[in-house]
GULO-571936 format. One record per residue (C-alpha): residue number from 0; residue in one letter; z, y, x. Coordinates in Angstrom, 3 decimals, padded with zeros to 6 digits. Example, Ala and Ser with C-alpha at 12.3 -4.5 7.8 and 13.67 -1.06 7.14 Angstrom:
BEGIN
+--------+------+----------+----------+----------+
| markol | sefi |        Z |        Y |        X |
+--------+------+----------+----------+----------+
|      0 |    A |  007.800 | -004.500 |  012.300 |
|      1 |    S |  007.140 | -001.060 |  013.670 |
+--------+------+----------+----------+----------+
//
This chain:
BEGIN
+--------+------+----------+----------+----------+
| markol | sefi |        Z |        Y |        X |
+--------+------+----------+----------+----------+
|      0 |    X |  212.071 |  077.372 | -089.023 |
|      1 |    X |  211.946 |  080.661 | -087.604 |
|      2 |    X |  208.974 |  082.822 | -088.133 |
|      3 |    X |  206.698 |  083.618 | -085.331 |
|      4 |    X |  206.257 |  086.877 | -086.542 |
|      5 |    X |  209.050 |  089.362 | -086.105 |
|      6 |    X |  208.953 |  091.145 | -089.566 |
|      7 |    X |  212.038 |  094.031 | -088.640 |
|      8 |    X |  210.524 |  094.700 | -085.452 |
|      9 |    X |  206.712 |  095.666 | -087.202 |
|     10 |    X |  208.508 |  097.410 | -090.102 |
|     11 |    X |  210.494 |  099.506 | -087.412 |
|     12 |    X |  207.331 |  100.049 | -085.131 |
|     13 |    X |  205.107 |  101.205 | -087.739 |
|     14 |    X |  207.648 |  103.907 | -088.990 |
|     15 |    X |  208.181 |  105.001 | -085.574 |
|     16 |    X |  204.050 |  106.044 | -085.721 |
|     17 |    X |  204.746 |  107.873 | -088.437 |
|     18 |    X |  207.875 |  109.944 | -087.235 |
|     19 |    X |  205.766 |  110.737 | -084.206 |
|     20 |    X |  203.387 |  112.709 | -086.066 |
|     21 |    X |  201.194 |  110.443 | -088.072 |
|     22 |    X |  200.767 |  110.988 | -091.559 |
|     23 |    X |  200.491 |  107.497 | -093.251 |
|     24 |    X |  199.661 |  104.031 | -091.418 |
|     25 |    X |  199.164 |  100.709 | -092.598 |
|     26 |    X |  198.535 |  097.001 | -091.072 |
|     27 |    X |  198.194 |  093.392 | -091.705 |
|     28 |    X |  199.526 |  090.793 | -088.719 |
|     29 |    X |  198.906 |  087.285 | -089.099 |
|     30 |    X |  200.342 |  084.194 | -086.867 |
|     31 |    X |  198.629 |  081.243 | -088.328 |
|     32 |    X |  199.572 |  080.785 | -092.220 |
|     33 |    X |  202.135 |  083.821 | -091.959 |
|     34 |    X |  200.998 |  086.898 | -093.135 |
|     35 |    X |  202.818 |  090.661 | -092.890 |
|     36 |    X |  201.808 |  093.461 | -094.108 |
|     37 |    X |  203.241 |  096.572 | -094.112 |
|     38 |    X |  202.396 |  100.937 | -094.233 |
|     39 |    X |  204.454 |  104.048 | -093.138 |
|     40 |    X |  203.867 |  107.336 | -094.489 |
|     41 |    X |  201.889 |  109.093 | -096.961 |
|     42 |    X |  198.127 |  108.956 | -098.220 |
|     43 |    X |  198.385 |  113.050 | -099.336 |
|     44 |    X |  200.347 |  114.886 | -097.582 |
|     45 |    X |  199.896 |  117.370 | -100.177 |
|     46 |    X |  201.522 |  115.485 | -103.293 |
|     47 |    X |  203.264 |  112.631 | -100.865 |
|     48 |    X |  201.505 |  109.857 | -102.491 |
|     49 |    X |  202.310 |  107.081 | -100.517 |
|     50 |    X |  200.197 |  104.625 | -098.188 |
|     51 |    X |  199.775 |  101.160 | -099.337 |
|     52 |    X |  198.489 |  098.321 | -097.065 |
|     53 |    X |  195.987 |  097.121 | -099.513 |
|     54 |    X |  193.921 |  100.700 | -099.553 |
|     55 |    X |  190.431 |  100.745 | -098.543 |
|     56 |    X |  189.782 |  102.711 | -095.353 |
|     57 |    X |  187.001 |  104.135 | -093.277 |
|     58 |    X |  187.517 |  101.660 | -089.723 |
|     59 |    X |  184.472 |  103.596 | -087.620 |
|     60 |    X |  182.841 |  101.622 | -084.774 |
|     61 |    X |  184.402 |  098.823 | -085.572 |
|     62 |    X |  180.942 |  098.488 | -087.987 |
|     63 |    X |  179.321 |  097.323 | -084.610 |
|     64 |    X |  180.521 |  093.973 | -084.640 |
|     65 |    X |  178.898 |  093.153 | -087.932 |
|     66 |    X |  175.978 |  094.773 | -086.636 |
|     67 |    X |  175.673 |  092.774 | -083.636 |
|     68 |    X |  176.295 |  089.931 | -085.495 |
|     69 |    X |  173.858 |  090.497 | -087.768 |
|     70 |    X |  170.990 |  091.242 | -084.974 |
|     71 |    X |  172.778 |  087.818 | -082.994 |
|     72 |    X |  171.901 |  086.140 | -086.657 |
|     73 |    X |  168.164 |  087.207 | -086.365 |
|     74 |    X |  168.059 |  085.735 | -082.275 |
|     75 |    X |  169.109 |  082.394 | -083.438 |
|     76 |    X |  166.603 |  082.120 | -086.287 |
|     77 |    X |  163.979 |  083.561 | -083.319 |
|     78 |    X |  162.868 |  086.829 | -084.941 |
|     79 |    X |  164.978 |  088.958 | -082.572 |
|     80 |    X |  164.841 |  088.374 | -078.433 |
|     81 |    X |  167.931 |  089.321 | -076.913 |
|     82 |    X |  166.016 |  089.878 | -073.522 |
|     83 |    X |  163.030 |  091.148 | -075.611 |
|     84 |    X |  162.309 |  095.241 | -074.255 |
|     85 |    X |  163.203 |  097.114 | -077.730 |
|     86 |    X |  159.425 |  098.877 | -077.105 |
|     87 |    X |  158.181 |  095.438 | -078.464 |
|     88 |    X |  159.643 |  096.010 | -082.028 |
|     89 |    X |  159.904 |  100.226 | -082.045 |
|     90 |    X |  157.564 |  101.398 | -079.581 |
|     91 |    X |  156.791 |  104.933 | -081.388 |
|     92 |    X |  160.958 |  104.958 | -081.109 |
|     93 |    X |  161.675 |  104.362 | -077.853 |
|     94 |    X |  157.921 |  104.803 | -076.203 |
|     95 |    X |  156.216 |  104.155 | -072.543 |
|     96 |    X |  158.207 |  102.528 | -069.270 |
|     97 |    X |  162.102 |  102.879 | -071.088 |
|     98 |    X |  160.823 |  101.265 | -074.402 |
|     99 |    X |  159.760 |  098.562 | -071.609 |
|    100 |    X |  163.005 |  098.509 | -069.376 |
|    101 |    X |  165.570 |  098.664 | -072.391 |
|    102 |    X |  166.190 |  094.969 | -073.718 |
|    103 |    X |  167.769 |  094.776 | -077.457 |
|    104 |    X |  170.737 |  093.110 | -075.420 |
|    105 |    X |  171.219 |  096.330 | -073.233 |
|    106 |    X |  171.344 |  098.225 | -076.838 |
|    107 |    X |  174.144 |  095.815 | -078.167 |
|    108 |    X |  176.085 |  096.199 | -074.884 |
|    109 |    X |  175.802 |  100.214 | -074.225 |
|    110 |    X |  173.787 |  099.468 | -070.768 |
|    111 |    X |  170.274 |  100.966 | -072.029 |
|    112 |    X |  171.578 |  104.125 | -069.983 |
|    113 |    X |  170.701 |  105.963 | -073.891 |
|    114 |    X |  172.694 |  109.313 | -073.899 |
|    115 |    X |  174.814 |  109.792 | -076.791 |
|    116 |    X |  173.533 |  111.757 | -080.139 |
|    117 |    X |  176.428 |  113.533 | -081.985 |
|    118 |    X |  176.401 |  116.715 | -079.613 |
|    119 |    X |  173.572 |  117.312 | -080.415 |
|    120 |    X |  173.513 |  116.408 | -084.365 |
|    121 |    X |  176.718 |  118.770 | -084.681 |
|    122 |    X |  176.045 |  121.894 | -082.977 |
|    123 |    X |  180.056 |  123.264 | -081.905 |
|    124 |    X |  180.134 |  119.447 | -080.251 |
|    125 |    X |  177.484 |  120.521 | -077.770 |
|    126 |    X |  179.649 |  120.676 | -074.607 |
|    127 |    X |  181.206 |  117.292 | -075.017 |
|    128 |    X |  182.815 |  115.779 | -072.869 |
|    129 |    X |  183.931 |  119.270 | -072.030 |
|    130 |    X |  186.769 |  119.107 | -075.424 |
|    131 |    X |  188.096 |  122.843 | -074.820 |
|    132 |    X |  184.529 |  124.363 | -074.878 |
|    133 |    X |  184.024 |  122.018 | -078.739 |
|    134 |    X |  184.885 |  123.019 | -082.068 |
|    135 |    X |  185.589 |  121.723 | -085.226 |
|    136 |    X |  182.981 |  124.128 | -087.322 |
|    137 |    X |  179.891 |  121.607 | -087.199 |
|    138 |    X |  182.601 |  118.720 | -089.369 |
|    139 |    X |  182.521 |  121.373 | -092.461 |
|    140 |    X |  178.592 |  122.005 | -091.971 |
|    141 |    X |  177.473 |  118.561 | -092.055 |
|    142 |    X |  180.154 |  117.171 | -094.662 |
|    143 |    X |  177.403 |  116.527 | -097.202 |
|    144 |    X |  173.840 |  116.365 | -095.002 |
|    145 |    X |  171.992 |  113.576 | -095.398 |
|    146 |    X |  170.879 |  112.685 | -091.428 |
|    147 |    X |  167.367 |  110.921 | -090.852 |
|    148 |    X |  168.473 |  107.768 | -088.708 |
|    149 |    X |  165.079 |  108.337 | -086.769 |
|    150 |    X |  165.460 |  112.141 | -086.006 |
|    151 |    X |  169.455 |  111.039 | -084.655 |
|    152 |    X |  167.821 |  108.308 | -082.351 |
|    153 |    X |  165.136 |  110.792 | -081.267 |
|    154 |    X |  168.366 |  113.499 | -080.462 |
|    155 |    X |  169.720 |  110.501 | -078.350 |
|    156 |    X |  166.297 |  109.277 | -076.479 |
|    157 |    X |  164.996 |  112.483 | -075.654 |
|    158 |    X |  168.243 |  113.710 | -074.308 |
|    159 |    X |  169.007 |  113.420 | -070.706 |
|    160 |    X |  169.680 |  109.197 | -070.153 |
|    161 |    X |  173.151 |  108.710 | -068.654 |
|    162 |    X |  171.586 |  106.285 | -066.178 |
|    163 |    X |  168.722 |  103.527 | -065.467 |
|    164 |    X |  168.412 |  100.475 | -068.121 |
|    165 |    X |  170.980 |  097.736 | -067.424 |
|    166 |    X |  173.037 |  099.952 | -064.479 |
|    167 |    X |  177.022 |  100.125 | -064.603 |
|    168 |    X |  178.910 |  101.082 | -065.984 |
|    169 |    X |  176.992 |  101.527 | -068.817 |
|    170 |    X |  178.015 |  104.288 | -071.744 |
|    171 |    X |  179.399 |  104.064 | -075.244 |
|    172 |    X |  176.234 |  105.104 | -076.916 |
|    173 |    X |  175.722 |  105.479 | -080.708 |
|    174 |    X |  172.602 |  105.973 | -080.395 |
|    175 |    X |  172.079 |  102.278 | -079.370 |
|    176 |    X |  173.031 |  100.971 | -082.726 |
|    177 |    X |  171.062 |  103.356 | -084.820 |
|    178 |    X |  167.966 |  101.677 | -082.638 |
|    179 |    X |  169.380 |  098.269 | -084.045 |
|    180 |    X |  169.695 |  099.409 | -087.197 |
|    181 |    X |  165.825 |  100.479 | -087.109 |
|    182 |    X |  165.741 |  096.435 | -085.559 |
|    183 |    X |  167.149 |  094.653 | -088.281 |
|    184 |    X |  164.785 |  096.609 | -090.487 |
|    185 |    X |  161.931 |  096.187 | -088.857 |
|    186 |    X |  162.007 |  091.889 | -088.340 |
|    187 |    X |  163.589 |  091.824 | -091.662 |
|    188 |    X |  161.579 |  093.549 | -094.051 |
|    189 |    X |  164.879 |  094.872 | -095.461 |
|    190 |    X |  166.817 |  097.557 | -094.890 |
|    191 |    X |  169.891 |  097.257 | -092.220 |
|    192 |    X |  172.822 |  098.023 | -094.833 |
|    193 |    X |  171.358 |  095.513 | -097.028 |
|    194 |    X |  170.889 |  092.783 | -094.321 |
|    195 |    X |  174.333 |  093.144 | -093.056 |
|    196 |    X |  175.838 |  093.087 | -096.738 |
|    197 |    X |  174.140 |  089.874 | -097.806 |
|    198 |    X |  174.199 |  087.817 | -094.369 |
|    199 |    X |  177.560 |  089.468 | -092.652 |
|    200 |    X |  179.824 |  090.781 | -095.602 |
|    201 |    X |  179.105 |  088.435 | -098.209 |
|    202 |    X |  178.575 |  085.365 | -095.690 |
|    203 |    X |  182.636 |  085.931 | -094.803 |
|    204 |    X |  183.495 |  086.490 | -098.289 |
|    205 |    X |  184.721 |  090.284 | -097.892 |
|    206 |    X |  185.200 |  091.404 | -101.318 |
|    207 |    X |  186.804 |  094.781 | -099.895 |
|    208 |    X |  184.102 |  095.700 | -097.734 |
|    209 |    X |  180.649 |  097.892 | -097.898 |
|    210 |    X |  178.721 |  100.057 | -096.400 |
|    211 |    X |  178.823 |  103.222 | -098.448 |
|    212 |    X |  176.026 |  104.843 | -100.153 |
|    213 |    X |  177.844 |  108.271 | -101.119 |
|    214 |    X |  180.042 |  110.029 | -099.527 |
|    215 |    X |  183.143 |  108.948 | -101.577 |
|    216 |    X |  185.613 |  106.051 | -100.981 |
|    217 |    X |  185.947 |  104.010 | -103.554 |
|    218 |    X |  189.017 |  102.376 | -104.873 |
|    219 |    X |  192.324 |  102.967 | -103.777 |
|    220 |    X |  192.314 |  104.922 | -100.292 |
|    221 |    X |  194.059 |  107.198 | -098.021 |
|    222 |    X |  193.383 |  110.970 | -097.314 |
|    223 |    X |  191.717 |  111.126 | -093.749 |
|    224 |    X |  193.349 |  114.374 | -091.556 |
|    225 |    X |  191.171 |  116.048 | -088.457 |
|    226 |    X |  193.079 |  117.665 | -086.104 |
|    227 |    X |  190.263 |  118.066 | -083.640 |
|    228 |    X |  192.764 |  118.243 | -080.525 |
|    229 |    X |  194.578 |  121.055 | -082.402 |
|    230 |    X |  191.619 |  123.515 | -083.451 |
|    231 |    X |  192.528 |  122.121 | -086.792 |
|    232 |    X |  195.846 |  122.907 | -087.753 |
|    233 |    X |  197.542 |  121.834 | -090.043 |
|    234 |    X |  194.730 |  119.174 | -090.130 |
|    235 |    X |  191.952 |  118.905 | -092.514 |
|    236 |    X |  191.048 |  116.016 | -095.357 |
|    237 |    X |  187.424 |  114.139 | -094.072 |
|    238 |    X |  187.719 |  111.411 | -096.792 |
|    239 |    X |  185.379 |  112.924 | -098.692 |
|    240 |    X |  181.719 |  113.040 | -096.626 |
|    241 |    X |  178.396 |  111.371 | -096.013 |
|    242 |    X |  178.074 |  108.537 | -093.350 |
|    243 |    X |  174.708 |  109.008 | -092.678 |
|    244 |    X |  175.173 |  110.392 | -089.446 |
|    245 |    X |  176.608 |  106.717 | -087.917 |
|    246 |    X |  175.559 |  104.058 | -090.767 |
|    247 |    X |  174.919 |  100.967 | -088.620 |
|    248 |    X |  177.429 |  102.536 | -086.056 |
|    249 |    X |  179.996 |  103.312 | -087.967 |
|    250 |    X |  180.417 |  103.826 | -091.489 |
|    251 |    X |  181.716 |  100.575 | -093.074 |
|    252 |    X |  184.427 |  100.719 | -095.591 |
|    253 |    X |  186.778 |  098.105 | -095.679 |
|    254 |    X |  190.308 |  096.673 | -096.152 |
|    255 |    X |  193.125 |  095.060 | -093.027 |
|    256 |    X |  192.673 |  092.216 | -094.918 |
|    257 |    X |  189.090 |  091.894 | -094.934 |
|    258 |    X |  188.843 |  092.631 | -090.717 |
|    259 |    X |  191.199 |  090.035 | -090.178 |
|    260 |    X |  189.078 |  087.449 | -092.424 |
|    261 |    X |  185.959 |  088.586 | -090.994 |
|    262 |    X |  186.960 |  088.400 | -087.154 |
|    263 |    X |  188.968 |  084.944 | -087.564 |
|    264 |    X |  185.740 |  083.703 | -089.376 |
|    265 |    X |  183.597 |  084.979 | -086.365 |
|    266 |    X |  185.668 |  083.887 | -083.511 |
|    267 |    X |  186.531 |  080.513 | -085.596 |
|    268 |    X |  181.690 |  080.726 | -084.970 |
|    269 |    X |  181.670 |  081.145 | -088.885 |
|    270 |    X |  179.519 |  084.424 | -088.364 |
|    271 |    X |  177.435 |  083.362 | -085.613 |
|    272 |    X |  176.841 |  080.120 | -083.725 |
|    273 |    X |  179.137 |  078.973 | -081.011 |
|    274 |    X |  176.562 |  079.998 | -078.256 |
|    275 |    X |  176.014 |  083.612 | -079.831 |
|    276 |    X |  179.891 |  084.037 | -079.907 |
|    277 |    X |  180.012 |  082.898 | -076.131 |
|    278 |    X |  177.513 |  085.690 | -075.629 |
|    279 |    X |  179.336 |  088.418 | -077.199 |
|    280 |    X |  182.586 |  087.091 | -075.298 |
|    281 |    X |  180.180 |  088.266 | -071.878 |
|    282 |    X |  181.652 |  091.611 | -071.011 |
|    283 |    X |  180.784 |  094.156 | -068.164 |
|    284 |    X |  182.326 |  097.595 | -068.041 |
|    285 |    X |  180.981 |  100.980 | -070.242 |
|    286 |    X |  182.361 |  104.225 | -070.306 |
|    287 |    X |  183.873 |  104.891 | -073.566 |
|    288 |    X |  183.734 |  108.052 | -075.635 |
|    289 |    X |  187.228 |  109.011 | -073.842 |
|    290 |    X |  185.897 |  108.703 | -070.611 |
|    291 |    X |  187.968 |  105.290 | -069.569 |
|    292 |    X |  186.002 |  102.476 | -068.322 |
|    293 |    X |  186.610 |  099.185 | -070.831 |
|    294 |    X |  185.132 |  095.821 | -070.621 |
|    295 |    X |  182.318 |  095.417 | -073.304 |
|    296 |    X |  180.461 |  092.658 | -074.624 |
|    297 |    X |  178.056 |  092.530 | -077.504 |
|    298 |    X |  179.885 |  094.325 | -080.250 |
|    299 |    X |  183.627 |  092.803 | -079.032 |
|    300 |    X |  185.368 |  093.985 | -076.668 |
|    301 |    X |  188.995 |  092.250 | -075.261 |
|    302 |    X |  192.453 |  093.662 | -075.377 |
|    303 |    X |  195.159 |  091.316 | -073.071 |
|    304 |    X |  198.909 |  091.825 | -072.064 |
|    305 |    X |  199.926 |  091.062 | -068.657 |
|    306 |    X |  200.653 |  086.975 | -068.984 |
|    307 |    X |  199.511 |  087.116 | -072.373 |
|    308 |    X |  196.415 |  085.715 | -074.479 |
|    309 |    X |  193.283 |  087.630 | -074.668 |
|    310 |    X |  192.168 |  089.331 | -078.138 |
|    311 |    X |  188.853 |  090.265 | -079.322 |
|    312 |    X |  187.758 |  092.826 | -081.401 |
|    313 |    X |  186.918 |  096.464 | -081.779 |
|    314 |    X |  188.499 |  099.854 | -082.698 |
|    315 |    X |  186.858 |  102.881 | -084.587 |
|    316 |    X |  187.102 |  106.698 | -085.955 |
|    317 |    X |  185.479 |  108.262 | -087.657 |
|    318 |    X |  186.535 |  112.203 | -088.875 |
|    319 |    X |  190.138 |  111.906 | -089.558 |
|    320 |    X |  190.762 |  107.908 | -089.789 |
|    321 |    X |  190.667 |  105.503 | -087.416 |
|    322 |    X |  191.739 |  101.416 | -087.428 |
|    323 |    X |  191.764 |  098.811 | -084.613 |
|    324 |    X |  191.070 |  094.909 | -085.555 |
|    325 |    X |  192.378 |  092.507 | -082.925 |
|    326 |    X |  192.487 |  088.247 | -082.787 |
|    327 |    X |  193.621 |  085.716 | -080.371 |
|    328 |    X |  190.650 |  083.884 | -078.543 |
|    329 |    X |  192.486 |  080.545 | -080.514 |
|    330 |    X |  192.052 |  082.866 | -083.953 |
|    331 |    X |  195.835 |  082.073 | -084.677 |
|    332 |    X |  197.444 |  086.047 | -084.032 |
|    333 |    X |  195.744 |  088.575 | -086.011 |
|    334 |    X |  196.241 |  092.452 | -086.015 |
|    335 |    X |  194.762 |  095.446 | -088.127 |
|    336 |    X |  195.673 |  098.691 | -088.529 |
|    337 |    X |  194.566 |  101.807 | -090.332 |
|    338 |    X |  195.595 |  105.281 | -089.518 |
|    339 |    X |  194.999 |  108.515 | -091.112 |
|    340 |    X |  194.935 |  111.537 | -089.175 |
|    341 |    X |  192.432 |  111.796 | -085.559 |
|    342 |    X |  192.683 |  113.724 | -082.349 |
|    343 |    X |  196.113 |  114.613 | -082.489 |
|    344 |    X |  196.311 |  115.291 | -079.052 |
|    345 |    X |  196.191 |  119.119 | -077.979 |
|    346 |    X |  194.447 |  119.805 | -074.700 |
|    347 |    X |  196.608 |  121.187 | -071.543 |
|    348 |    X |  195.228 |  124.453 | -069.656 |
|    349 |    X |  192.457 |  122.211 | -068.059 |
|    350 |    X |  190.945 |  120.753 | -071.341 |
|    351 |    X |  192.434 |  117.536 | -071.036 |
|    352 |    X |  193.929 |  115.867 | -074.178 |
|    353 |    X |  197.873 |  116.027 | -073.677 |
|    354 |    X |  200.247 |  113.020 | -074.282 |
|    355 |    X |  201.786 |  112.803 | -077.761 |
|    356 |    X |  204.400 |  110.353 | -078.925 |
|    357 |    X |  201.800 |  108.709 | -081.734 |
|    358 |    X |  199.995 |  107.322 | -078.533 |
|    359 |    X |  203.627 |  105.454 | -077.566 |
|    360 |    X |  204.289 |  104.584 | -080.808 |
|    361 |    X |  200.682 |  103.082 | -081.490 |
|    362 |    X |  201.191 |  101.163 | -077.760 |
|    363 |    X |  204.425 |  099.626 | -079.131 |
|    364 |    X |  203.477 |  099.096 | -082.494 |
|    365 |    X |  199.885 |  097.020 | -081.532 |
|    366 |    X |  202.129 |  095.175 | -078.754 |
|    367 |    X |  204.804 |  093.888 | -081.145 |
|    368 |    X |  201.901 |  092.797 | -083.231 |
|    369 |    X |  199.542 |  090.855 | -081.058 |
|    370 |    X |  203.010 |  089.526 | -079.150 |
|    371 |    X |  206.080 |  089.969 | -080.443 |
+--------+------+----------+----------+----------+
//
């Protein structure tokens, strides 16, 4: 019987990412009981250590779906109201008539019109969006600070909103997960990291996967290159540096493996109930943190080929790595894939990130794997 998934075709498509300029890669693809897994490059570029598709990896945003499925956990018991204003459970955090207009389901969505936090966290980010008037400098100062998730969540609430509570688009906030973060805590009685370990993690059987404490990866893992749209050149090792600035946004550690267990288990309603997984399938558009517009639901959002079937799932950075964790709607075609270096693109004369080949080569190599 032939295989469904085209083995040749992923081992050529991943080595094409890494002759177009990324260091190392690495991916798992799965197509019911067939599993392939395969990497491209190096994990050093210093001593050419090679990748190896069981390293750990730091996958970014894509922490958000266990966090909204750990707050969609709390709804269902009743200790969390979806529809609930977020003043209810932190009103010193988000105080007066927004604490009252912002539900906990405009937080998980990016509608609570909440401006975004990093610029002002890391100082030579200030002028984002504007990329050319950025720089890299704040990534070196912060390496090792320990950030205060309620002085980042102030930086985001006091700064100027993006728009009213539940308008669209809505925006690609960080800031809104910190607040659930503070949530989970708050209803219960434990902290978020430990909530989402014992009740997300553990409850899909993730033996790969944490939420770090340090600032070190442990276990087998890559090197993690900034190029910060070519200010950093040749790029610069992240691997090493404290999460604190994103932890319920973005700082989970994990395997390909692991995603692709933990978002068949979800969208098989493993996770969260049936009716909670319909909810997070509701999408309406946000702006993302490269300015496109993308459908969004509560912690998933879809990825579909013309004719094809539609995927859920999530992508994520963080400095220097990045992955992207993608199933069927059926749960039968699987995708994850880790990369190592971030923001290769340099920016033309107008500050606009440039086209590189890597963005091609990632194009082909994620459509080969959700439909080849």
């Amino acid at each position: 019987m032939k295989s469904p998934l085209d083995c040749a075709a992923l081992d050529a498509a991943m080595e094409n990412v890494h002759r177009a300029g990324m260091p190392g890669l690495f991916a798992e693809v799965r197509d019911g009981d067939q599993v392939w897994r395969g990497a491209a490059g190096v994990a050093d570029v210093v001593t050419g250590r090679p990748v190896d598709a069981d390293m750990r990896h730091r996958v970014g945003s894509i922490t958000k779906t266990f966090t909204a499925a750990a707050v969609l956990q709390q709804a269902e018991s009743g200790r969390i109201g979806l529809d609930a204003p977020i003043g209810r459970y932190l009103p010193k955090l988000v105080p007066g008539e927004r604490g009252d207009a912002i539900t906990v389901r405009m937080l998980i969505n990016h509608t609570s019109g909440l401006a975004e936090y990093l610029p002002y966290a890391y100082p030579s980010l200030k002028a984002f969006p504007a990329l050319a008037d950025t720089g890299p400098q704040s990534l070196d100062d912060h390496r090792f600070t320990r950030f205060d998730p309620v002085e980042l969540i102030e930086m985001g609430v006091t700064a100027p909103a993006f728009g009213a509570p539940g308008g669209a688009p809505g925006l690609y906030s960080n800031t809104n997960y910190l607040l659930l973060g503070e949530l989970l805590e708050q209803v219960t009685g434990t902290t978020a990291e430990r909530y989402i370990t014992e009740n997300v993690i553990e409850r899909a059987g993730l033996r790969h996967t944490e939420l770090p404490a340090g600032p070190y990866v442990d276990g087998p893992h890559s090197q993690l290159y900034e190029a910060w749209f070519g200010m950093i050149d040749p790029p610069r090792d992240y691997s090493v540096y404290d999460m604190s600035w994103v932890v319920p946004a973005g700082s989970l550690i994990s395997t390909v493996a692991d995603l692709n267990r933990f978002y068949g288990l979800l969208l098989a309603g493993e996770i969260v109930s049936p009716s909670s997984l319909a909810q997070m399938q509701r999408t309406g558009p946000v702006i993302s943190q490269e300015g496109k517009t993308i459908d969004y639901g509560l912690g998933l959002h879809p990825m579909e080929g013309p004719g094809q079937g539609t995927f859920w799932g999530h992508g994520g950075t963080v400095w220097g790595g990045g992955a992207l964790a993608m199933t069927r709607a059926d749960g039968k075609r699987q995708m994850a894939v880790a990369v190592n270096m971030q923001r290769w693109n340099r920016l033309d004369s107008s500050g606009k990130p440039q086209p590189h080949p890597i963005d091609d080569a990632l194009a082909t190599l994620y459509r080969v794997a959700m439909y080849g």
